[in-house]
C-alpha positions as CSV (number, residue, x, y, z in Angstrom):
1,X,56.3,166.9,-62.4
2,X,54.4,166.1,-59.3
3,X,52.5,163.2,-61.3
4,X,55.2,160.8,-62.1
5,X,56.5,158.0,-59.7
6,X,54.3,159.2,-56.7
7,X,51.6,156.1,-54.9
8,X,50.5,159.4,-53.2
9,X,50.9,162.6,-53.4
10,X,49.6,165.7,-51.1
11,X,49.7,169.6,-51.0
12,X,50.5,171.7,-48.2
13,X,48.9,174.7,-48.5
14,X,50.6,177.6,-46.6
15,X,49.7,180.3,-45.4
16,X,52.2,183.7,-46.1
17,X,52.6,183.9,-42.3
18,X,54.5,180.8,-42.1
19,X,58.4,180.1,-43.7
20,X,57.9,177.2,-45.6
21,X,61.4,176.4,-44.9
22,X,60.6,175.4,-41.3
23,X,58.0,173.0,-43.1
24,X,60.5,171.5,-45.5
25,X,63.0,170.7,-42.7
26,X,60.2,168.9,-40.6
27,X,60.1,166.8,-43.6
28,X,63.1,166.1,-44.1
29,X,64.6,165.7,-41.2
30,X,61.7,163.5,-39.7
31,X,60.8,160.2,-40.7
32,X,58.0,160.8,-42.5
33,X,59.6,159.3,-46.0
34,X,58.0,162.0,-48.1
35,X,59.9,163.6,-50.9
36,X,59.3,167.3,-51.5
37,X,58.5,167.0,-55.3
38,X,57.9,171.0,-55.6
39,X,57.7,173.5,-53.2
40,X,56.0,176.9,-54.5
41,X,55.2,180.3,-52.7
42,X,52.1,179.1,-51.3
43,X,52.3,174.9,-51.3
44,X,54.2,172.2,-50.9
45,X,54.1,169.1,-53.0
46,X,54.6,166.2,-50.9
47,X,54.9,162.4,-52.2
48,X,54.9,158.7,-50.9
49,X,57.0,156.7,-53.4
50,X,54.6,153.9,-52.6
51,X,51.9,152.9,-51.2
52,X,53.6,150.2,-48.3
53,X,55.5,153.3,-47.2
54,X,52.7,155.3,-47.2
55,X,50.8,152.5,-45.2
56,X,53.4,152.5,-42.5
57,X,54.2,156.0,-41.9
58,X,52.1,157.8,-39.3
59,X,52.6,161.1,-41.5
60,X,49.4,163.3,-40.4
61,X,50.3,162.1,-36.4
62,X,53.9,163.5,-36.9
63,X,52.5,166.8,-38.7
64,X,49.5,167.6,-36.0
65,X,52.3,167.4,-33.4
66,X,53.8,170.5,-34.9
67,X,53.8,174.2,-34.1
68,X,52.9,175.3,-37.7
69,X,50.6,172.5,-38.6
70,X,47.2,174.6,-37.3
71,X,48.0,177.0,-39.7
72,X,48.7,174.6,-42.7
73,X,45.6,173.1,-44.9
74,X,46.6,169.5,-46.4
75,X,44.4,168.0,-49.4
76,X,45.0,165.5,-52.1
77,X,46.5,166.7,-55.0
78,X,43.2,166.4,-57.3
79,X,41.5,168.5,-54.7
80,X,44.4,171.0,-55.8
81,X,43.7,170.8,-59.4
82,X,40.4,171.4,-59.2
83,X,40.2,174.5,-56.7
84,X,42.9,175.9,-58.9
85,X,40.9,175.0,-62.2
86,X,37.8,177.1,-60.9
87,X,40.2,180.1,-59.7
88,X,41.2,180.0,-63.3
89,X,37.7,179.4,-64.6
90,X,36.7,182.5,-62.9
91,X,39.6,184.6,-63.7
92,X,39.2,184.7,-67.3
């Protein structure tokens, strides 16, 4: 899902505090060329279709300028899959 046809991809971790919907219009309606691939109760999936768009864009500059974006946490998406593979490590 989040894997295919993505030069980068990102997660926005968010809190509970914050709608994600005022996230997901921010990137939508901004010109940050990002294409939500999922968004879940507690992340958003965010990918660059490729990597001269993601070169151009000045995506974390447009995000720090927002309201909600000192309550959001951003990391790659491998960072994701391994901080989820040690909640489930420690889970079973």
């Amino acid at each position: 899902m989040v894997e295919r046809g993505f030069a980068r991809k990102n997660v926005l971790l968010i809190p509970n505090q914050i709608h994600k919907l005022i996230i997901a219009n921010c990137a939508n309606k901004s010109k940050l060329h990002n294409k939500i691939a999922y968004a879940g109760r507690n992340a958003m999936f965010l990918g660059k279709c490729n990597e001269t768009e993601y070169l151009k864009s000045t995506y974390y500059k447009k995000l720090m300028k927002q309201d909600f974006y000192k309550h959001i946490t951003i990391r790659n998406v491998k960072m994701h899959k391994k901080t989820t593979e040690i909640v489930r490590d420690k889970e079973e």
